[in-house]
C-alpha positions in Angstrom: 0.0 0.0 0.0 3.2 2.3 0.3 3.7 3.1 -3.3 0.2 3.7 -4.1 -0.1 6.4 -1.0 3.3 8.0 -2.7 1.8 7.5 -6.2 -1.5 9.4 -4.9 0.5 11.9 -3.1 2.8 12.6 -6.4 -0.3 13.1 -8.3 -2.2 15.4 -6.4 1.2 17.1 -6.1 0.8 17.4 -10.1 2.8 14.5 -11.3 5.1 14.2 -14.2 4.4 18.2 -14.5 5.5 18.8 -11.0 8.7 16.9 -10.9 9.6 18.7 -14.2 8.8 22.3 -12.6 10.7 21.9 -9.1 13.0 19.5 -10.3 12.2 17.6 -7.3 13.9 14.2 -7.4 14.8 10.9 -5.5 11.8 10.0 -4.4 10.9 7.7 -1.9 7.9 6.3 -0.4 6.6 5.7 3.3 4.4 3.9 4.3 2.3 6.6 4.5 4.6 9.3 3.0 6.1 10.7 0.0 9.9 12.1 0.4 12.3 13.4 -1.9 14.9 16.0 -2.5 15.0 19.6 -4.6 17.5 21.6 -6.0 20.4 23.6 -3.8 19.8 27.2 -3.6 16.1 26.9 -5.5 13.7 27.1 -2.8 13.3 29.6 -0.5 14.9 29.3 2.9 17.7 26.7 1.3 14.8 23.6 1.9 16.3 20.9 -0.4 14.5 17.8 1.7 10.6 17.5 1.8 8.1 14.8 3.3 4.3 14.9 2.6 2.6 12.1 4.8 -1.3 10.7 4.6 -2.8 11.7 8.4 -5.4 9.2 9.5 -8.1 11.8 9.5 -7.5 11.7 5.5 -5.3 15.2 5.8 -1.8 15.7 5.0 1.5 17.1 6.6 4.0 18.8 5.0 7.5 18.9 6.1 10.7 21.2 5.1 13.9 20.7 5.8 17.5 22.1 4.9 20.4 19.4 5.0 23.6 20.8 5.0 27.0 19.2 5.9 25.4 15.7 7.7 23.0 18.9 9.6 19.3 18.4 9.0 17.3 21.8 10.4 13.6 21.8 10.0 12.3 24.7 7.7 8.5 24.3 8.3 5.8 21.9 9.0 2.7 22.3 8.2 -0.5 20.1 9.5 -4.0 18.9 8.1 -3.9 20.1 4.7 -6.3 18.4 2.4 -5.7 17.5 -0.7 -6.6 20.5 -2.8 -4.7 22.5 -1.1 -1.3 20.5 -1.3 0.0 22.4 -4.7 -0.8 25.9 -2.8 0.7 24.7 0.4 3.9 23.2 -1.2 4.2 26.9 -3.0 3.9 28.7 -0.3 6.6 26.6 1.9 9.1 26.7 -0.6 8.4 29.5 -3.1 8.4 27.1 -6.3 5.2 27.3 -9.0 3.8 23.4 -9.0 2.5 23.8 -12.8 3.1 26.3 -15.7 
């Protein structure tokens, strides 16, 4: 059930077209999660690590990190998002457009 939560979580992301804009890559699924990685120096706030994870109550959190030099500081969390809202919430987080 892992990769079809990350497969859900990719597409509500945008898919194919939201990889290609944020150039997000190594991707990794939870059991309940999506992670993967993002560009040096492209996001705001140098976040180049980033978690969404399913909630039982059917929201989502996001999580932003910066990983620098074996140091991992959190960048911002944010809690029971629903899925509509994930492209809007990912933008605001880490200042990168989702779609064209």
């Amino acid at each position: 059930m892992s990769k079809q939560v990350a497969l859900t979580i990719l597409s509500q992301l945008g898919g194919h077209k939201f990889l290609t804009m944020t150039g997000a890559k190594n991707l990794v699924s939870g059991s309940d999660s999506l992670s993967f990685t993002l560009p040096a120096r492209l996001a705001v706030r140098g976040i180049n690590r980033f978690r969404v994870t399913l909630q039982p109550s059917d929201t989502y959190t996001l999580e932003a990190w910066r990983l620098r030099n074996l140091d991992l500081q959190p960048r911002g969390i944010e809690t029971g998002i629903y899925a509509e809202a994930l492209r809007d919430t990912f933008r605001s987080m880490t200042g990168l457009e989702t779609s064209l």
